[in-house]
C-alpha positions as CSV (number, residue, x, y, z in Angstrom):
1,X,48.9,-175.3,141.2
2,X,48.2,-172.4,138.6
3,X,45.8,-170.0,138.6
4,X,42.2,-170.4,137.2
5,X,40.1,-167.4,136.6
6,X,36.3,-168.4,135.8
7,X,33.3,-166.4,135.2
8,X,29.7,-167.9,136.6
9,X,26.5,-166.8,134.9
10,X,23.1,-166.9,137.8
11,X,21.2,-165.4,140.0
12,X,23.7,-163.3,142.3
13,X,23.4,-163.8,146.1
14,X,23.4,-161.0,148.5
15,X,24.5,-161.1,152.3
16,X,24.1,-158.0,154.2
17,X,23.3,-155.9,150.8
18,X,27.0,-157.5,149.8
19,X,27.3,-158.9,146.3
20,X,28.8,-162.7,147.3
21,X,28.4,-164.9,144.5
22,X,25.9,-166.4,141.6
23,X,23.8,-168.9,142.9
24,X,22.0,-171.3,140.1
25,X,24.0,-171.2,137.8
26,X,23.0,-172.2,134.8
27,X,26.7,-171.1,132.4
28,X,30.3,-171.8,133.6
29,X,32.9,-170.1,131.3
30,X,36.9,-170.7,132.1
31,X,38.8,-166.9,131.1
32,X,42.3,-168.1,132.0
33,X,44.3,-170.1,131.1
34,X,42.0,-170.1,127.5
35,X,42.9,-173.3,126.8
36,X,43.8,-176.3,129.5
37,X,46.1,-178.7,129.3
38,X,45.1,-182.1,127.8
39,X,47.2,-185.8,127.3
40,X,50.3,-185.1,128.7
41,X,52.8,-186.4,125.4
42,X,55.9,-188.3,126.0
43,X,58.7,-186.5,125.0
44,X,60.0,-189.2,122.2
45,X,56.8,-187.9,119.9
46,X,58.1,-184.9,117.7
47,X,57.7,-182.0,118.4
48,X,55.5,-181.3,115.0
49,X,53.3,-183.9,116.3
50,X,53.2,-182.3,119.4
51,X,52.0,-179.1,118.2
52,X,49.3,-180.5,115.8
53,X,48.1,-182.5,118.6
54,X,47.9,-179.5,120.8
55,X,46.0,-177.6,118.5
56,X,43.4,-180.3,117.6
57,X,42.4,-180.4,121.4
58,X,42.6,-176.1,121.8
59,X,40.2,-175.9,119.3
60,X,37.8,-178.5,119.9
61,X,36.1,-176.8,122.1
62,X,35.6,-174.0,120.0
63,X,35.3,-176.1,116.6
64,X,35.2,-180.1,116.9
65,X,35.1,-179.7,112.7
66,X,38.4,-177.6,113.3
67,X,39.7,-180.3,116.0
68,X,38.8,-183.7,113.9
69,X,40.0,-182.2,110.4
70,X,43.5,-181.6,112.2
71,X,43.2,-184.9,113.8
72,X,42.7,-186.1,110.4
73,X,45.7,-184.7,108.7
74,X,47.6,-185.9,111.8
75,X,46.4,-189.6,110.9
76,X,47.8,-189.2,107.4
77,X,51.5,-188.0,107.8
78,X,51.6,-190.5,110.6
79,X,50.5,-193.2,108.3
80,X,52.5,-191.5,105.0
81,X,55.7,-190.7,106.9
82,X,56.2,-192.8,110.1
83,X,54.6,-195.6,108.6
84,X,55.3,-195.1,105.2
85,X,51.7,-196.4,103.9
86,X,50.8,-194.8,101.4
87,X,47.4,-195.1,99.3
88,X,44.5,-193.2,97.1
89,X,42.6,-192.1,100.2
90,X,43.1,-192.7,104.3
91,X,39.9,-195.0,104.4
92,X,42.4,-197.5,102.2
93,X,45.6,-196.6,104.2
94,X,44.0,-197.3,107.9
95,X,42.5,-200.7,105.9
96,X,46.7,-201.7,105.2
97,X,47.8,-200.3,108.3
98,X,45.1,-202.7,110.5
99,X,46.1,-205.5,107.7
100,X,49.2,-205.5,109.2
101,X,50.7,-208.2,111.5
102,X,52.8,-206.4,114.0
103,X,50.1,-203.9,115.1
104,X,48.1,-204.2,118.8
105,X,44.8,-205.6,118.4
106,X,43.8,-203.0,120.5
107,X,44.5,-200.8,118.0
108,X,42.9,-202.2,115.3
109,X,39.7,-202.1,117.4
110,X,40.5,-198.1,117.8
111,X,41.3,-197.8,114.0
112,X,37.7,-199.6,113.2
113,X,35.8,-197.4,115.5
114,X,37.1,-194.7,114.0
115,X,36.3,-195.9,110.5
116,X,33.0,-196.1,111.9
117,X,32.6,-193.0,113.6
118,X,34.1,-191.1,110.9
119,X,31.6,-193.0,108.7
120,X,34.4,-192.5,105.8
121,X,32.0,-194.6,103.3
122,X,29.1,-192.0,104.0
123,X,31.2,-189.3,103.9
124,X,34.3,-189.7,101.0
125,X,35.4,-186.0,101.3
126,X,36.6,-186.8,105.3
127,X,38.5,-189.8,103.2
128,X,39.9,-188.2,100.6
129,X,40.6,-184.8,101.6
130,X,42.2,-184.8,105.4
131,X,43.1,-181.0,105.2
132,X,39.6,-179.9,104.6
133,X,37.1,-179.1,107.1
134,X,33.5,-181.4,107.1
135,X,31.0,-181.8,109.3
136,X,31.5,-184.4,112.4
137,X,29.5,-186.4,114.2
138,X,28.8,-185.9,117.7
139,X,31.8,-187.2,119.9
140,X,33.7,-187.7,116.6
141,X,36.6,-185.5,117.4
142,X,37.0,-186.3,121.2
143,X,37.2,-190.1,119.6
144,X,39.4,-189.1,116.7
145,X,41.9,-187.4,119.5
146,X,42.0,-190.3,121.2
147,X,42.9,-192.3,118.3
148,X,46.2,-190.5,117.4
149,X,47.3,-190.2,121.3
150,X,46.8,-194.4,120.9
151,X,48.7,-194.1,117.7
152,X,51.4,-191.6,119.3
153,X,51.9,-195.1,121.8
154,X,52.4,-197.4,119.2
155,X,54.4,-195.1,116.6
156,X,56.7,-193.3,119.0
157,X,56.6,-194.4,122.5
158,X,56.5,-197.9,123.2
159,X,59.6,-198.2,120.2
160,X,61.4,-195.9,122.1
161,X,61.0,-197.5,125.9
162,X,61.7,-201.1,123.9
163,X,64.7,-199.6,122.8
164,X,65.4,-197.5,126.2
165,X,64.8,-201.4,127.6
166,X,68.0,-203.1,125.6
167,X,70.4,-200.4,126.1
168,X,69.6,-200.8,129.9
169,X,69.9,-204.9,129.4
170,X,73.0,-204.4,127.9
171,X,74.8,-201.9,130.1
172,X,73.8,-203.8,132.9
173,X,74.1,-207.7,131.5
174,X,76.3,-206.6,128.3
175,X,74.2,-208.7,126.1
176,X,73.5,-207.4,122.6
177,X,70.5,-207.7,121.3
């Protein structure tokens, strides 16, 4: 419901010595808004998570090296400071965090794909040093955004509608819990 200006690169098409439009084109290229909107975030993540997030997927275009080093340093402070797992390097603390027994297995799957994609054994310096940009795979940082928006779920979300869940059992049923 917002505007959209975009420019068209192709052959332009003429009616009645009137420029119309490009026909074949072969380059799209949005000029406004630069960057879209992505995920919409649920208001219970922090707002410093918010605006790291935001930034990792404004830049990707532009930089995926950019975009999955943020992501990166995202995945630590989650894991150091929400989580409180802390360990030599985040190969070791996404090993504790899927070694633990209240996490989805959906999200151990997640967390091992992006071990994989990441390829943090290949690659130690993507392990060791999360604020420093290295090379990425193909698709790595679409797949690495995806990750923390599963992890915002689990970290922030979900706790917060389980807790959003009793309060409403117990104004309704007065039941604690």
């Amino acid at each position: 419901s917002k505007i959209i200006v975009n420019i068209e690169f192709g052959k332009r098409f003429e009616y009645n010595k009137i420029p119309c439009r490009a026909t074949s084109i072969y380059k799209e290229e949005i000029l406004y808004p630069k960057f879209l909107s992505g995920k919409i975030l649920d208001k219970s993540i922090p707002q410093k998570y918010q605006e790291l997030y935001r930034q990792a997927e404004r830049v990707n275009s532009i930089s995926p090296m950019a975009s999955a080093t943020l992501s990166r340093y995202i995945l630590q402070i989650l894991l150091n400071e929400e989580l409180k797992i802390k360990k030599r390097n985040l190969e070791e603390e996404i090993k504790e965090l899927e070694e633990k027994n209240n996490i989805p297995s959906k999200l151990v799957t997640l967390l091992q794909v992006m071990r994989k994609v990441a390829n943090f054994g290949a690659h130690p310096k993507k392990s060791t040093n999360s604020n420093e940009i290295v090379e990425v795979e193909n698709g790595e940082a679409e797949i690495m955004l995806d990750l923390i928006f599963e992890l915002f779920d689990h970290v922030f979300v979900k706790p917060n509608q389980q807790q959003q869940f009793l309060g409403d059992i117990k104004d309704k049923y007065g039941i604690e819990v």
